[in-house]
mmJSON file of the N, C-alpha and C atoms, coordinates in Angstrom:
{"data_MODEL":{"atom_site":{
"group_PDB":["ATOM","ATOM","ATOM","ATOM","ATOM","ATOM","ATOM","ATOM","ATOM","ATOM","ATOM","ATOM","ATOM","ATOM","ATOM","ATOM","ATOM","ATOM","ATOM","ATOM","ATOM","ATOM","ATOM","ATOM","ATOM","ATOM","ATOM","ATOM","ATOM","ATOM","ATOM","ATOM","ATOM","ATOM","ATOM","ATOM","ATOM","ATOM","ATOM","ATOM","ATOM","ATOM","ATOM","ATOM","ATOM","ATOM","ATOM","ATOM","ATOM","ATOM","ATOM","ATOM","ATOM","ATOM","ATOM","ATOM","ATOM","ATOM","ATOM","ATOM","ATOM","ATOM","ATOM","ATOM","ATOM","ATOM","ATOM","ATOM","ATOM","ATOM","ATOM","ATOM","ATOM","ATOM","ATOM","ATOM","ATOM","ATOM","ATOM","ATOM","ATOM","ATOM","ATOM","ATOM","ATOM","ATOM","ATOM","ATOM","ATOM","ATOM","ATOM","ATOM","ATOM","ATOM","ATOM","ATOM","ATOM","ATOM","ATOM","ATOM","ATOM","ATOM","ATOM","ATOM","ATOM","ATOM","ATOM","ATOM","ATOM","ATOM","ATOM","ATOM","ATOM","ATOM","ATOM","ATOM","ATOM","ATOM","ATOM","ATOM","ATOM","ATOM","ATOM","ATOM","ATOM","ATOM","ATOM","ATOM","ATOM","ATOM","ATOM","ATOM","ATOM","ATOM","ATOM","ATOM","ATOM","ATOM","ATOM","ATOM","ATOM","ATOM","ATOM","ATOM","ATOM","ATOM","ATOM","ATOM","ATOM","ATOM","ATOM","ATOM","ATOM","ATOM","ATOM","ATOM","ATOM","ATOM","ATOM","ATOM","ATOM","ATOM","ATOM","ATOM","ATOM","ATOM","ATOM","ATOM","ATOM","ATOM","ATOM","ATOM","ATOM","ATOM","ATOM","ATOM","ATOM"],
"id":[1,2,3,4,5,6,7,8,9,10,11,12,13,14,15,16,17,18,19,20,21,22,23,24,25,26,27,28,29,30,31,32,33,34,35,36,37,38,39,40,41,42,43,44,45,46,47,48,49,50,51,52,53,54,55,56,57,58,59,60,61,62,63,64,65,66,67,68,69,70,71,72,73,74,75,76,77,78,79,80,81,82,83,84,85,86,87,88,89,90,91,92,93,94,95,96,97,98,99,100,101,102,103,104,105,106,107,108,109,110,111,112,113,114,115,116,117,118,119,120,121,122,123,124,125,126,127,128,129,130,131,132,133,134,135,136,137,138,139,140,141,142,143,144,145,146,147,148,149,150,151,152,153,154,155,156,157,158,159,160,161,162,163,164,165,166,167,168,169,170,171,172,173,174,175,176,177],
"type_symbol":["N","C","C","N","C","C","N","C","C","N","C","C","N","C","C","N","C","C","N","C","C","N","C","C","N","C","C","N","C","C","N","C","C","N","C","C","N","C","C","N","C","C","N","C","C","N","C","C","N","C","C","N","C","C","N","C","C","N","C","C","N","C","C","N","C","C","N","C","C","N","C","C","N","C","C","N","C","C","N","C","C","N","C","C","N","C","C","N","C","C","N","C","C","N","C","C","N","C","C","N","C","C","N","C","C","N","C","C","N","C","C","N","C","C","N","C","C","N","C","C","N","C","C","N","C","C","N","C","C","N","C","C","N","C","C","N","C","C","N","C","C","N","C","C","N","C","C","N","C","C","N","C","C","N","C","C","N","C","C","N","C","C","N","C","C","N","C","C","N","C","C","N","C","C","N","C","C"],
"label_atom_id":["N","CA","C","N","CA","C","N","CA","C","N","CA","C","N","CA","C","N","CA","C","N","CA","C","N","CA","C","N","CA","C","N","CA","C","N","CA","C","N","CA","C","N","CA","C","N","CA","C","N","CA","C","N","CA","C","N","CA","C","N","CA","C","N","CA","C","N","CA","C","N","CA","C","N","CA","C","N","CA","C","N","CA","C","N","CA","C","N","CA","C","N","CA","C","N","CA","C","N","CA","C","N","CA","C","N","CA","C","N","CA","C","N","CA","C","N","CA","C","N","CA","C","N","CA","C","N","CA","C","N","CA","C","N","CA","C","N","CA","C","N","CA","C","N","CA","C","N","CA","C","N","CA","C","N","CA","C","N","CA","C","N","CA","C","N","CA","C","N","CA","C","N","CA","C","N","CA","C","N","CA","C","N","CA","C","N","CA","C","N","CA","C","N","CA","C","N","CA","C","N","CA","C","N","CA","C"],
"label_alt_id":[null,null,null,null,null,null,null,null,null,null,null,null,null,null,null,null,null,null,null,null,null,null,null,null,null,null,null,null,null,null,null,null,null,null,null,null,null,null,null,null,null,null,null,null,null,null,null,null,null,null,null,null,null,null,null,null,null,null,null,null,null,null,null,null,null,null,null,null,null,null,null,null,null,null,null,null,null,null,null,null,null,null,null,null,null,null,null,null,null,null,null,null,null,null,null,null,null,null,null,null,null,null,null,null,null,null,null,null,null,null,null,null,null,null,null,null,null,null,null,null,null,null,null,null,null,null,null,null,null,null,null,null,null,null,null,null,null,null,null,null,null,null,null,null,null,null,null,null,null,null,null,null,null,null,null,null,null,null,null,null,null,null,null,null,null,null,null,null,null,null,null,null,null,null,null,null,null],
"label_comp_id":["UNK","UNK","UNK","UNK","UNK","UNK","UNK","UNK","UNK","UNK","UNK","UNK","UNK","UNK","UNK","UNK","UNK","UNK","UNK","UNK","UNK","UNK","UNK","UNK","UNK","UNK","UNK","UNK","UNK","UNK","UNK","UNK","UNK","UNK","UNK","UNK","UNK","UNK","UNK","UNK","UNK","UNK","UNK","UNK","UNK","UNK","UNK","UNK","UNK","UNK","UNK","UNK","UNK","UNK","UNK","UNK","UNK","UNK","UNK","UNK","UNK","UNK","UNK","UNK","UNK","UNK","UNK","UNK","UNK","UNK","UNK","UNK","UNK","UNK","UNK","UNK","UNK","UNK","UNK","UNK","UNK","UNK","UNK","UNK","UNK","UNK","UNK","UNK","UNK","UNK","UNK","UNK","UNK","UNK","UNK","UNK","UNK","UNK","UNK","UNK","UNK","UNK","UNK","UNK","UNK","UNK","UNK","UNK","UNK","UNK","UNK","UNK","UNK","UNK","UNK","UNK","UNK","UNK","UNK","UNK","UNK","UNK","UNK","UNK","UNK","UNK","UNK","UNK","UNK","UNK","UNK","UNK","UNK","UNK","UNK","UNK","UNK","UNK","UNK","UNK","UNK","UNK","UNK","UNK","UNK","UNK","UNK","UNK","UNK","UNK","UNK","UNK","UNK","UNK","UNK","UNK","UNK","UNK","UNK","UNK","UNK","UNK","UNK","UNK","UNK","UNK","UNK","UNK","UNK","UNK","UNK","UNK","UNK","UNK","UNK","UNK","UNK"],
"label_asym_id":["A","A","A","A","A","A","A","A","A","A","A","A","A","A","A","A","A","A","A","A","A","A","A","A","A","A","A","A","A","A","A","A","A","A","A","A","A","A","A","A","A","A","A","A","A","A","A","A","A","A","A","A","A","A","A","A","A","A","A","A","A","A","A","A","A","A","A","A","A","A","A","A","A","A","A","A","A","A","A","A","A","A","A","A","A","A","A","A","A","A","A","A","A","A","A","A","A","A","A","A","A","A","A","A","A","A","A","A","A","A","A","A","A","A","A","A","A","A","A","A","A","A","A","A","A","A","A","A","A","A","A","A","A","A","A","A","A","A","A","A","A","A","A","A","A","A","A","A","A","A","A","A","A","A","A","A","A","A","A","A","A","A","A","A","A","A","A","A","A","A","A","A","A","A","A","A","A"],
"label_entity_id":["1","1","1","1","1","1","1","1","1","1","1","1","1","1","1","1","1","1","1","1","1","1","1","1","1","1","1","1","1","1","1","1","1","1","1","1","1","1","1","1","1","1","1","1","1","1","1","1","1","1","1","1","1","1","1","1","1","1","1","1","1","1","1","1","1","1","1","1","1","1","1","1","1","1","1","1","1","1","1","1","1","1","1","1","1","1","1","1","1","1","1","1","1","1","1","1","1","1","1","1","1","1","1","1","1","1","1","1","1","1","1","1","1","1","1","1","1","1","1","1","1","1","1","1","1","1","1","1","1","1","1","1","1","1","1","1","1","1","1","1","1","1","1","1","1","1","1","1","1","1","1","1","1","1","1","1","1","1","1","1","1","1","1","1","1","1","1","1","1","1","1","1","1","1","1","1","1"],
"label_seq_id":[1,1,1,2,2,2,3,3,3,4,4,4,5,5,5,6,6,6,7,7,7,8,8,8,9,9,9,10,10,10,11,11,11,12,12,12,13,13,13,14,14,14,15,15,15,16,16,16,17,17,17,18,18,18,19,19,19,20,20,20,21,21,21,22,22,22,23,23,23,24,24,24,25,25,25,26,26,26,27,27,27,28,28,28,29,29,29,30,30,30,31,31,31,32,32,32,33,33,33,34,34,34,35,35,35,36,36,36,37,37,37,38,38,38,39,39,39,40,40,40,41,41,41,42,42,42,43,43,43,44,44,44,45,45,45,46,46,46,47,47,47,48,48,48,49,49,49,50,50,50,51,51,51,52,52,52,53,53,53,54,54,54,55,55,55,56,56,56,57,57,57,58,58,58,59,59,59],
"pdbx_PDB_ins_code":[null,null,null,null,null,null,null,null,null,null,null,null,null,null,null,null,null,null,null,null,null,null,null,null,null,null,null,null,null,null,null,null,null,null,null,null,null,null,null,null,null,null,null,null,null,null,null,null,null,null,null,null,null,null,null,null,null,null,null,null,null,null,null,null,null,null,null,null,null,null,null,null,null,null,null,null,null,null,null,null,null,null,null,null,null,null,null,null,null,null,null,null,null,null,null,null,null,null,null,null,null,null,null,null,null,null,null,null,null,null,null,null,null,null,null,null,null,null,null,null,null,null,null,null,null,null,null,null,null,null,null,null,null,null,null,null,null,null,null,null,null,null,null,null,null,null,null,null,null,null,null,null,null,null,null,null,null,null,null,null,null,null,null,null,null,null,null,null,null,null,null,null,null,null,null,null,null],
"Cartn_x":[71.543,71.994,71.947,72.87,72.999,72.59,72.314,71.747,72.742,73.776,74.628,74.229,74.772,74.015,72.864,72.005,70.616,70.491,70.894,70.965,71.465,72.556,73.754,72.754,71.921,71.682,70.313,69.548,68.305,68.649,69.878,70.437,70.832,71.187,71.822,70.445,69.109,67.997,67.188,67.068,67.013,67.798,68.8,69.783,69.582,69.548,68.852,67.483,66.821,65.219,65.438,66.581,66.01,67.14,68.058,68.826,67.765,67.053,66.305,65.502,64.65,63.266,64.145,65.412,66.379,66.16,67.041,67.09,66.228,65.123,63.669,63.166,63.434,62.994,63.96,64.794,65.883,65.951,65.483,65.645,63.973,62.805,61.722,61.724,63.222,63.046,63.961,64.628,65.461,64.977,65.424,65.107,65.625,64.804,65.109,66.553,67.382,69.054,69.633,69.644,70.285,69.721,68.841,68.407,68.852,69.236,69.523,71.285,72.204,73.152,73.468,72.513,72.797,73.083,71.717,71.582,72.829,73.181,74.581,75.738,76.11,76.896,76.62,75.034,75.297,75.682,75.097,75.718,77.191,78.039,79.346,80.09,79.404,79.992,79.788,78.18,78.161,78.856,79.111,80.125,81.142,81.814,83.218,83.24,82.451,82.189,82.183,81.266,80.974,82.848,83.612,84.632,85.704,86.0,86.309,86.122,84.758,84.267,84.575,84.904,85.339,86.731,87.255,88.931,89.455,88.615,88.682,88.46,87.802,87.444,86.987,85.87,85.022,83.583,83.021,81.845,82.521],
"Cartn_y":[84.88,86.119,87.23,87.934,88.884,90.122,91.132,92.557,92.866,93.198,94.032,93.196,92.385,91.585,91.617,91.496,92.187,93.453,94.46,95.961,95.929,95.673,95.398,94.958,94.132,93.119,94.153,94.966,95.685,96.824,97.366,98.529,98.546,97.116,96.662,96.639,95.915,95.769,97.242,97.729,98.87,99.766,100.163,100.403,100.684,99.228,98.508,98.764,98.839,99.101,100.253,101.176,102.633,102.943,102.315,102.76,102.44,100.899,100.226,101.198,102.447,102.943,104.214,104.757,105.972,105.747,104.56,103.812,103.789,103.267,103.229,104.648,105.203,106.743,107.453,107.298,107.941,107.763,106.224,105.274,106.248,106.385,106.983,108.314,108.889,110.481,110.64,109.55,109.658,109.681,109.879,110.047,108.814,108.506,107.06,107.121,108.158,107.886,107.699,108.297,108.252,106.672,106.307,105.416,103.454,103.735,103.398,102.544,104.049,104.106,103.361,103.739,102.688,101.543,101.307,99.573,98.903,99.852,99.044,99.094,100.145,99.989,99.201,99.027,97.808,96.205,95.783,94.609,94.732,95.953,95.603,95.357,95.9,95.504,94.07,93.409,92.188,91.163,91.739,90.583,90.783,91.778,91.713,91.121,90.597,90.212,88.842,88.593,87.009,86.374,86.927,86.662,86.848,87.976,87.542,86.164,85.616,84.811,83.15,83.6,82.589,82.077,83.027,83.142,82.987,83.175,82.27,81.165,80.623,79.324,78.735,79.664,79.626,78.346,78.489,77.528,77.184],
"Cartn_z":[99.578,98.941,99.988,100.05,101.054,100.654,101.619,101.155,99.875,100.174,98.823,97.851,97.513,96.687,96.027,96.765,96.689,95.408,96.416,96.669,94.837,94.737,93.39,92.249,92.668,91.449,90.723,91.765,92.071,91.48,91.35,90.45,89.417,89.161,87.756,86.829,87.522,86.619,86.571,87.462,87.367,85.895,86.048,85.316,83.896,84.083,82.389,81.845,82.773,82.148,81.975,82.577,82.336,80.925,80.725,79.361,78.704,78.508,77.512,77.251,77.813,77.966,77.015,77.597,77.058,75.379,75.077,73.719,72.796,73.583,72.761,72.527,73.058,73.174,71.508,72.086,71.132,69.509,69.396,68.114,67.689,68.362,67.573,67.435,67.886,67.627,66.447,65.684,64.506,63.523,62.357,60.889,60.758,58.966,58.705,58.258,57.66,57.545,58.449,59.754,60.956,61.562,61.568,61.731,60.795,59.651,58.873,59.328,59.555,59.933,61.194,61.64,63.658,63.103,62.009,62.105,61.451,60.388,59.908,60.716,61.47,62.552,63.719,64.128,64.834,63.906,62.906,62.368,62.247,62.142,61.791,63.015,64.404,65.724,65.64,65.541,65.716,64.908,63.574,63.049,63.721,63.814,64.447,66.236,66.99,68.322,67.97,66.971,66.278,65.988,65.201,64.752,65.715,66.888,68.27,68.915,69.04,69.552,69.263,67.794,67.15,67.345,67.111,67.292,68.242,69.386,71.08,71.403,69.96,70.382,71.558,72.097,72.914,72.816,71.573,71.134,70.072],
"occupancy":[1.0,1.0,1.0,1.0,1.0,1.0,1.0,1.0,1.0,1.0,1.0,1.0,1.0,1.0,1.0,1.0,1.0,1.0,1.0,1.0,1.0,1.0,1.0,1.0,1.0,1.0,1.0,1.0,1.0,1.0,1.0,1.0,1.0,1.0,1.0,1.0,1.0,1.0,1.0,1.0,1.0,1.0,1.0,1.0,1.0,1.0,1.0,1.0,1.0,1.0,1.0,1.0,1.0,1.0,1.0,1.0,1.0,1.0,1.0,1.0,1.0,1.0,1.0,1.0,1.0,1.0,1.0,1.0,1.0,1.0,1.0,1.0,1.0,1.0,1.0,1.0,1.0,1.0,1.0,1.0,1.0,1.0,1.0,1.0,1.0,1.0,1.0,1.0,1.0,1.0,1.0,1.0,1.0,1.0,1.0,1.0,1.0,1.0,1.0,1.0,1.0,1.0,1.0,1.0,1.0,1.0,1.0,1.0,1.0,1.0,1.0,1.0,1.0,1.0,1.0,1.0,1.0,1.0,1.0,1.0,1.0,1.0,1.0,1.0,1.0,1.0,1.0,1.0,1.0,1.0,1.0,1.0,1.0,1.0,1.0,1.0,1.0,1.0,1.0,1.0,1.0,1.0,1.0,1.0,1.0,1.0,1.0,1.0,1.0,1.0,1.0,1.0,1.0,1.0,1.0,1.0,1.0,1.0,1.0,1.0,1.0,1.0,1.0,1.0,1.0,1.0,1.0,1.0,1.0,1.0,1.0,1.0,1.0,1.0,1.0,1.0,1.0],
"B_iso_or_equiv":[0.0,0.0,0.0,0.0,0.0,0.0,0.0,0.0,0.0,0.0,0.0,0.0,0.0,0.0,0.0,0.0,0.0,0.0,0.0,0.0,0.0,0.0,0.0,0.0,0.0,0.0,0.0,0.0,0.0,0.0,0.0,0.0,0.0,0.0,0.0,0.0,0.0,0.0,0.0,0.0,0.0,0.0,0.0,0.0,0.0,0.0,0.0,0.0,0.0,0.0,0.0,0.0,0.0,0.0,0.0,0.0,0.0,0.0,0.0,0.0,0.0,0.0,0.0,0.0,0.0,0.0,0.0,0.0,0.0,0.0,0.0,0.0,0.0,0.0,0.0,0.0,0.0,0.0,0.0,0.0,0.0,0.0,0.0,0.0,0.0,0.0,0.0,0.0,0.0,0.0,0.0,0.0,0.0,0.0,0.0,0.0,0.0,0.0,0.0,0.0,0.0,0.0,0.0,0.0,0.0,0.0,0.0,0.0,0.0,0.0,0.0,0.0,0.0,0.0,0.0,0.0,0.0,0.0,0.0,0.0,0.0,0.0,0.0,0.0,0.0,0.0,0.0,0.0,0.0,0.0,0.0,0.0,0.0,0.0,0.0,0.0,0.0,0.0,0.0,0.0,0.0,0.0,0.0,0.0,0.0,0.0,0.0,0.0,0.0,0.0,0.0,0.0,0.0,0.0,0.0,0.0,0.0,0.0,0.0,0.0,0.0,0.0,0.0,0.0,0.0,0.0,0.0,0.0,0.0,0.0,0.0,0.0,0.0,0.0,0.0,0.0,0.0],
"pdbx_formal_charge":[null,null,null,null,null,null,null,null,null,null,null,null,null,null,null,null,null,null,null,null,null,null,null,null,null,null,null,null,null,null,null,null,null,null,null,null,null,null,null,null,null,null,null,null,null,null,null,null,null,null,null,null,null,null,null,null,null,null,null,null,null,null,null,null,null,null,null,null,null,null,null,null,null,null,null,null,null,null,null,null,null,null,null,null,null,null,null,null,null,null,null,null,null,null,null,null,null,null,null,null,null,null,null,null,null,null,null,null,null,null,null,null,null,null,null,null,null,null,null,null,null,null,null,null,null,null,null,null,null,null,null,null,null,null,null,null,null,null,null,null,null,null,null,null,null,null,null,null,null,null,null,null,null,null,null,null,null,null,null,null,null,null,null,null,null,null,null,null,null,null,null,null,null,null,null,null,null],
"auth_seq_id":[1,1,1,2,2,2,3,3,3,4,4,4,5,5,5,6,6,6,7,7,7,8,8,8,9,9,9,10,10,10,11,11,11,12,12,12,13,13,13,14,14,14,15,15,15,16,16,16,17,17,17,18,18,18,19,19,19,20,20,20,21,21,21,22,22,22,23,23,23,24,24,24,25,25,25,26,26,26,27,27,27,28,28,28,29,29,29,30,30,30,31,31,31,32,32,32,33,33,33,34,34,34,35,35,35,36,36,36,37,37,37,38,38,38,39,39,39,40,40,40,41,41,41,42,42,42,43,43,43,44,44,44,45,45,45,46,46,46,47,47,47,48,48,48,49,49,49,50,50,50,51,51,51,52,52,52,53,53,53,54,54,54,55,55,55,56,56,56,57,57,57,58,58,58,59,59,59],
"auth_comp_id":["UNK","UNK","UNK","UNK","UNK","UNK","UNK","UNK","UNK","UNK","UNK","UNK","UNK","UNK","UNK","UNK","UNK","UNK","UNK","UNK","UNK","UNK","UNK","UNK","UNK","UNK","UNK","UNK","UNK","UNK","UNK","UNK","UNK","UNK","UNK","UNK","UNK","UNK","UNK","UNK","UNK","UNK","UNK","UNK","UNK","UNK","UNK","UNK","UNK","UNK","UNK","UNK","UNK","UNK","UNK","UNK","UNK","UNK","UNK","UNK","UNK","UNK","UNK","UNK","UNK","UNK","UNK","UNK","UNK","UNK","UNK","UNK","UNK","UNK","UNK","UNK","UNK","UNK","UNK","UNK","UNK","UNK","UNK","UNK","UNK","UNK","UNK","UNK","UNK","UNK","UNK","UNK","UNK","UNK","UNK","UNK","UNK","UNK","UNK","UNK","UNK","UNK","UNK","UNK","UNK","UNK","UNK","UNK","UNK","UNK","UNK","UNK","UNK","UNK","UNK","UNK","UNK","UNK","UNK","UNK","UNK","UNK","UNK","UNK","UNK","UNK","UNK","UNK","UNK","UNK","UNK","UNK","UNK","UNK","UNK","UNK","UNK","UNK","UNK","UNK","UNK","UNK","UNK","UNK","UNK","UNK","UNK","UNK","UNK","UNK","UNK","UNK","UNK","UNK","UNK","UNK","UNK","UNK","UNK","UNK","UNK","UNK","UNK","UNK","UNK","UNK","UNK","UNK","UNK","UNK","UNK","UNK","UNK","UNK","UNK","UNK","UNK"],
"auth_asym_id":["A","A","A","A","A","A","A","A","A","A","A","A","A","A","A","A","A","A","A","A","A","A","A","A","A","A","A","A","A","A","A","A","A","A","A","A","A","A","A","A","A","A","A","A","A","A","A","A","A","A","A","A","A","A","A","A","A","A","A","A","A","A","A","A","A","A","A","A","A","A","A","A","A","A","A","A","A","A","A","A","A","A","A","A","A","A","A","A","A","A","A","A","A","A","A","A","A","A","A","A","A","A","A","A","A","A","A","A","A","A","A","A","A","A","A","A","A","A","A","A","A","A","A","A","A","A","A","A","A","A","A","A","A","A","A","A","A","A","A","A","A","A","A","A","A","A","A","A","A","A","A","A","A","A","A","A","A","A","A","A","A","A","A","A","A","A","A","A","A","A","A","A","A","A","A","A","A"],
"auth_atom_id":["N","CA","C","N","CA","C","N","CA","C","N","CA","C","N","CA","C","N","CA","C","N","CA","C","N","CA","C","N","CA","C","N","CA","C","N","CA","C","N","CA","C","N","CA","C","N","CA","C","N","CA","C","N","CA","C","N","CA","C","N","CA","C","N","CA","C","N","CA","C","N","CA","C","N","CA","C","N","CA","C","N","CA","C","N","CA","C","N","CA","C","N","CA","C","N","CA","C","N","CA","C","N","CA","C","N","CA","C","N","CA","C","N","CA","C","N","CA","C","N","CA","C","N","CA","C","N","CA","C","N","CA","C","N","CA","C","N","CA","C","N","CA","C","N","CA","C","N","CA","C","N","CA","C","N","CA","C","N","CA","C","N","CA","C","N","CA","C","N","CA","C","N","CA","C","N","CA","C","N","CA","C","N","CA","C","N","CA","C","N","CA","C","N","CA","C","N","CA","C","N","CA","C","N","CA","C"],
"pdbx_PDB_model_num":[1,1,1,1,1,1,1,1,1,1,1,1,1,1,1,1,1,1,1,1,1,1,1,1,1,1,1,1,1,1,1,1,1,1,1,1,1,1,1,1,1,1,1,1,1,1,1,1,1,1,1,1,1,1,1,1,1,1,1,1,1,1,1,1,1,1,1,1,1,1,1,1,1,1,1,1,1,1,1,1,1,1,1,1,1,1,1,1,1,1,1,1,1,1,1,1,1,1,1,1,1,1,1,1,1,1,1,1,1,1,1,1,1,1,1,1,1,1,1,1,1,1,1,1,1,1,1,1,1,1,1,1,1,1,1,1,1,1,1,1,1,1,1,1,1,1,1,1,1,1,1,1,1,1,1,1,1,1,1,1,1,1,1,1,1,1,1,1,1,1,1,1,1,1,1,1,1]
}}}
């Protein structure tokens, strides 16, 4: 594995721990409606990714 490479992969995890830490932060400064709301908007992304996924006939 070469430096960029390296360098790339070291920013990407980086990156991520620091949205993940943003996220977590954010989700305990909400009220339980607003909170409520994420969660059903995240299940309606994930069905609709699930049914993409399908329809590609991927697995």
């Amino acid at each position: 594995m070469n430096i960029m490479n390296r360098n790339m992969m070291t920013g990407l995890v980086t990156g991520s721990l620091i949205g993940a830490t943003i996220g977590m932060y954010a989700v305990t400064q909400m009220n339980n409606g607003d909170r409520r709301r994420l969660m059903r908007q995240r299940n309606r992304m994930m069905k609709k990714a699930s049914n993409v996924v399908k329809g590609m006939n991927m697995f």
